[in-house]
C-alpha positions as CSV (number, residue, x, y, z in Angstrom):
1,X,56.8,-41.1,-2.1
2,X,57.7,-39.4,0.9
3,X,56.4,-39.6,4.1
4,X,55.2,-35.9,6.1
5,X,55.8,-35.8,9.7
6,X,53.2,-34.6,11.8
7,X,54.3,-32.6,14.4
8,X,52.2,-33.1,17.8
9,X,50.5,-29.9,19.1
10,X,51.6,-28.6,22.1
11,X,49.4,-26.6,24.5
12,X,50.2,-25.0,27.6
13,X,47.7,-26.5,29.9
14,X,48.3,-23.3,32.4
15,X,47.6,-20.9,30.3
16,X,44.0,-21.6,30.2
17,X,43.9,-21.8,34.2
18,X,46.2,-18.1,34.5
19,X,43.8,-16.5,32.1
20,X,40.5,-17.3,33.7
21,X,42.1,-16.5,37.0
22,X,43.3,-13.0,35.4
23,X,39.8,-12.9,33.8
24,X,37.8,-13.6,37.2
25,X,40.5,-11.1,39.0
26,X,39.2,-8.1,36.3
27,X,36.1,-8.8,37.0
28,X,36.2,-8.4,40.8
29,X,38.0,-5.5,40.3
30,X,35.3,-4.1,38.2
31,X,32.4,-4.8,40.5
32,X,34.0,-3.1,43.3
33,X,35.0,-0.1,40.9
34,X,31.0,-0.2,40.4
35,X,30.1,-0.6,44.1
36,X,32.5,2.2,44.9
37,X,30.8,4.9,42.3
38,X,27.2,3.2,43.3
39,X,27.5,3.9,47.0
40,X,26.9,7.5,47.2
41,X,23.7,7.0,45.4
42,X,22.4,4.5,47.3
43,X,23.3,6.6,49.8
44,X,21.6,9.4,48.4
45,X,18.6,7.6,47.5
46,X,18.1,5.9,51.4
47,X,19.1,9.3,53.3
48,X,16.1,10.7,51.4
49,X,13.5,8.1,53.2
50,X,14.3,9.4,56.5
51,X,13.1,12.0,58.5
52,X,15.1,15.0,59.0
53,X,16.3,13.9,62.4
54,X,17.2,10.5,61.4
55,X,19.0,11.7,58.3
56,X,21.3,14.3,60.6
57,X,22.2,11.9,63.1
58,X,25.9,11.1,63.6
59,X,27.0,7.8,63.2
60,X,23.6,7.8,60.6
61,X,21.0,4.8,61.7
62,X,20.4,2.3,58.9
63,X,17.6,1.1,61.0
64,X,15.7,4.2,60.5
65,X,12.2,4.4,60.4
66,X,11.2,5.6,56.5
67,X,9.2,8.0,55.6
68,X,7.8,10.5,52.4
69,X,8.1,13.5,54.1
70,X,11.6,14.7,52.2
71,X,9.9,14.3,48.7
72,X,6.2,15.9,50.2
73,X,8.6,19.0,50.8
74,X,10.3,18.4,47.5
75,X,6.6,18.9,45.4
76,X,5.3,21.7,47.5
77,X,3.4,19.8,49.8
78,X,4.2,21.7,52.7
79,X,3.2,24.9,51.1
80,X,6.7,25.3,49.3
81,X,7.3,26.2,46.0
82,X,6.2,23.7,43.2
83,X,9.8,22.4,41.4
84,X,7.5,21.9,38.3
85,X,8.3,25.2,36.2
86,X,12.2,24.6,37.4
87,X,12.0,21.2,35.9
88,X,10.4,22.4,32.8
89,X,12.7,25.3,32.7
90,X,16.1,22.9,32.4
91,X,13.9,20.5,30.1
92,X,13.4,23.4,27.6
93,X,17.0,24.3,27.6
94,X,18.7,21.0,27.4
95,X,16.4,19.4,25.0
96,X,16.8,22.6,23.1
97,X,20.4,23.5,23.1
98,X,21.2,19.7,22.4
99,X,19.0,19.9,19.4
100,X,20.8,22.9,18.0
101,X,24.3,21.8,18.8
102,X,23.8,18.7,16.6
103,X,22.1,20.7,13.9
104,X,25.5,22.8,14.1
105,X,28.2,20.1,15.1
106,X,27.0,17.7,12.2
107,X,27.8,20.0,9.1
108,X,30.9,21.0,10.9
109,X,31.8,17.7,11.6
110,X,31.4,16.8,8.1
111,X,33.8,19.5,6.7
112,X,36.4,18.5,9.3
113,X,36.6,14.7,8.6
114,X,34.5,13.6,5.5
115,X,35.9,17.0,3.3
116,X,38.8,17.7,5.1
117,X,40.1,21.6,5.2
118,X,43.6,22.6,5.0
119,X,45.0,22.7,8.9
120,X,42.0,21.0,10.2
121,X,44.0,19.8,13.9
122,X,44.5,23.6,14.0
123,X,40.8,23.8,13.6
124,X,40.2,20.9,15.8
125,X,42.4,22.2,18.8
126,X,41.2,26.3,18.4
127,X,37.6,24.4,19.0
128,X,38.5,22.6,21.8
129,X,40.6,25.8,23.5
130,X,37.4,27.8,23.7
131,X,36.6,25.4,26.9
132,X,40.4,26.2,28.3
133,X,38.6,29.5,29.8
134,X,37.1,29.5,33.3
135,X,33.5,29.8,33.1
136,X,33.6,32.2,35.6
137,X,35.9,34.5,33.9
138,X,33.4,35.2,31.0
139,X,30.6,35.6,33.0
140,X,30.5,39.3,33.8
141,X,30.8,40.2,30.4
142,X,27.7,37.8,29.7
143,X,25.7,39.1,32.2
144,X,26.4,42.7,31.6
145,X,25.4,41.5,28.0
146,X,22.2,39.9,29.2
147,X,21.4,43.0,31.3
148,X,21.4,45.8,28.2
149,X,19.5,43.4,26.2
150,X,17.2,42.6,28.4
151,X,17.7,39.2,28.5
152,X,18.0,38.6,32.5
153,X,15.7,35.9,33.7
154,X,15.1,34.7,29.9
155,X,15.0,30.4,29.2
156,X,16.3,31.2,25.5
157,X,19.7,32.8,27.2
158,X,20.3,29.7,28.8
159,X,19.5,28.3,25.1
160,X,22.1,30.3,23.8
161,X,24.7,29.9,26.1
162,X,24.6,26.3,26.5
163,X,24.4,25.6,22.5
164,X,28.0,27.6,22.6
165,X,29.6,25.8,25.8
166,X,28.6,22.3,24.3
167,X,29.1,23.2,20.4
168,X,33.0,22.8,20.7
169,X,33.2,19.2,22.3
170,X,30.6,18.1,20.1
171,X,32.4,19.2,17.0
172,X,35.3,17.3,18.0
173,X,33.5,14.1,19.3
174,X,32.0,13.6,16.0
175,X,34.7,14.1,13.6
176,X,36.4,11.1,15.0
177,X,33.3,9.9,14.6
178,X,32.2,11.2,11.0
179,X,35.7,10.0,10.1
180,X,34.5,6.2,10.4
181,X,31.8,6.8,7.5
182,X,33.1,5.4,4.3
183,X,33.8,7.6,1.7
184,X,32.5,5.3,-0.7
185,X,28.5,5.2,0.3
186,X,28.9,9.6,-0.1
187,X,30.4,9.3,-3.5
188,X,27.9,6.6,-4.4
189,X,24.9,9.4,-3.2
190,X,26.5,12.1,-4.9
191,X,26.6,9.8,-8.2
192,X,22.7,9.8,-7.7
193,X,22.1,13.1,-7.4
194,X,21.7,13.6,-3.6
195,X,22.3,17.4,-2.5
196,X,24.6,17.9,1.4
197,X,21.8,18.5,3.6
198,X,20.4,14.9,1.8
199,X,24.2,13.2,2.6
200,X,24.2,14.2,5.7
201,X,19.9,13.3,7.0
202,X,19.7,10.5,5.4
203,X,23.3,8.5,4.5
204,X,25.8,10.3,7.7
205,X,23.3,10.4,10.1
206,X,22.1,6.7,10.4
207,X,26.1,5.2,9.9
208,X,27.0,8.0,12.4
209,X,24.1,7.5,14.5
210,X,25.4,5.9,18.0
211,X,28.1,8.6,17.7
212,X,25.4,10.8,17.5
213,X,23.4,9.8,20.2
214,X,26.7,9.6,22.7
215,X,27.4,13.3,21.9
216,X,24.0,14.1,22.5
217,X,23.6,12.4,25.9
218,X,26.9,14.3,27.1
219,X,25.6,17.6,25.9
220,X,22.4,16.8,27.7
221,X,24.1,16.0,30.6
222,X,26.3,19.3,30.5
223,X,23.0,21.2,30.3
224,X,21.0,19.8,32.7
225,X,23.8,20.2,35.1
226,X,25.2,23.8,34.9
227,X,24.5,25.7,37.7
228,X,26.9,29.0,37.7
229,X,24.9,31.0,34.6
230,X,21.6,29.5,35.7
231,X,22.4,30.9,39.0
232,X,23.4,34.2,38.2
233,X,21.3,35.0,35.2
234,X,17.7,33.6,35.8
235,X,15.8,34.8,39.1
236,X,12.0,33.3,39.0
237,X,10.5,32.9,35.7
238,X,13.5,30.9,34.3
239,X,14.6,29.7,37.2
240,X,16.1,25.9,36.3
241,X,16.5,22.7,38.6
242,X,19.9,22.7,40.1
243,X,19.3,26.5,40.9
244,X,15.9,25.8,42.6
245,X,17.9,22.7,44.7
246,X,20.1,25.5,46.1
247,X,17.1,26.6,47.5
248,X,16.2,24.1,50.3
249,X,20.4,24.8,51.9
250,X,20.0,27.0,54.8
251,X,21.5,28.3,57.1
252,X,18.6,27.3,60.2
253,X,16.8,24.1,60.2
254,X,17.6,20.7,58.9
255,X,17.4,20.1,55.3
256,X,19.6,17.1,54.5
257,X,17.1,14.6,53.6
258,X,14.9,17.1,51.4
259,X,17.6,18.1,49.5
260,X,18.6,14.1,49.1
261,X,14.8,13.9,47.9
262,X,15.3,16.9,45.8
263,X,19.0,15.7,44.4
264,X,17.5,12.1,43.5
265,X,14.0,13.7,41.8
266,X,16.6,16.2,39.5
267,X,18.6,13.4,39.0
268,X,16.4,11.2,37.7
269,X,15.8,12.5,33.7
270,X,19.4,12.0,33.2
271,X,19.9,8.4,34.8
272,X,16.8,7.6,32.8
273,X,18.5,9.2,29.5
274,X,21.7,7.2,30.1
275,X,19.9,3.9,30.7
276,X,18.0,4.0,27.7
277,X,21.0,5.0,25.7
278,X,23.6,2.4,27.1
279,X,24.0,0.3,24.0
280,X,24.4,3.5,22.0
281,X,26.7,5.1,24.2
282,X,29.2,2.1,24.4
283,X,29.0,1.8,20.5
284,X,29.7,5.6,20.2
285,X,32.5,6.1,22.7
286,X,33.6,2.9,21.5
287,X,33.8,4.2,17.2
288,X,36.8,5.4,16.2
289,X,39.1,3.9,19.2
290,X,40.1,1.4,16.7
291,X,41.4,1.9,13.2
């Protein structure tokens, strides 16, 4: 009977040290990342407590007395116009265009990852080379479009037109994404008899759902933010927010802590949108990134 040797582990007792240190170096870097893309907003957000002559002095005061007055102005308080049909305005066309760009995107989606076509990267890349134009370049045709249909001034253009700006880079966010489902739980619900439109509700949808939600926040984000159609193609009656925020620049007067007021109030349904979809957001940028 033979004896085994036991060979004694050896650790590198600095390795432990170097990668905390690395660690705790990473996370200072972060933090001031984060402090660097937070300080405009606080900035933002404290401008817009000041009066109009605190906010436009040069070096600014951080002493400055605050005050409501910039958000007053903001709601019409000074016998401006209410932002309320503006708000509602870019409500009703990014909850709406979002809604039919999933309802579009998904089955697409499907057919480009799940049941693959023949030269699907060409299908891929022709979808994302629609957003290679300059917006500004089609936007005489659309608004000579919009003017022989009557459609100047109309929310549902806006609908339109942001449905088919979005619809590309959804498509191709979730096929990577649909391309994480298993292939398996599909064939298992075709086996029991379910029909596509049941696949995709109730079995592609829920595995595919924090993809789902990150492509849905972005396109929400892109829709609440465009400015350049809104601005050109609505006047009064579908006037959105960004284009009544324009409003309170001028050229006479001091307006740089209303339109903080005005910037931060705007701002506001998206931060709130991101915040509650964090964890869903992470898990959807995050899917796929990995094979």
């Amino acid at each position: 009977m033979t004896a085994t040797a036991v060979r004694p582990v050896v650790t590198d007792a600095k390795s432990a040290p170097a990668r905390r240190r690395t660690g705790a170096g990473l996370g200072l870097v972060a933090w001031l990342v984060g402090i660097v893309f937070f300080l405009p907003i606080a900035w933002m957000a404290l401008t817009s407590f000041h009066s109009e002559s605190d906010a436009a002095t040069n070096p600014p005061s951080f002493a400055a007395s605050l005050t409501l007055d910039g958000y007053r102005e903001f709601f019409g308080a000074g016998g401006g116009a209410s932002p309320w049909p503006a708000l509602v305005n870019s409500a009703v066309a990014s909850l709406a265009s979002t809604l039919f760009v999933l309802v579009l995107a998904l089955p697409a989606a499907y057919a480009l990852s799940i049941r693959p076509v023949k030269k699907w990267t060409d299908v891929l890349f022709f979808f994302l080379s629609t957003k290679m134009l300059p917006v500004v370049a089609g936007l005489l045709p659309i608004y000579l479009f919009a003017k022989n249909t009557d459609m100047l001034d109309n929310i549902w253009l806006l609908v339109i037109l942001y449905t088919s700006m979005n619809l590309p880079i959804a498509v191709w966010m979730m096929q990577s994404f649909l391309a994480e489902v298993p292939v398996a739980i599909i064939e298992a619900a075709r086996v029991d008899g379910a029909k596509l439109p049941t696949i995709l509700v109730r079995v592609v949808a829920p595995i595919a759902l924090p993809g789902i939600a990150a492509t849905s926040l972005i396109c929400f984000i892109f829709s609440w933010n465009e400015l350049l159609f809104a601005r050109v193609l609505t006047g009064v009656v579908a006037e959105t927010a960004p284009v009544f925020l324009t409003g309170f620049i001028t050229s006479q007067g001091l307006f740089l802590a209303k339109v903080c007021a005005a910037s931060l109030v705007i701002s506001l349904p998206v931060l709130a949108a991101g915040f509650a979809a964090q964890d869903k957001l992470v898990q959807g940028l995050s899917l796929g990134a990995v094979k």
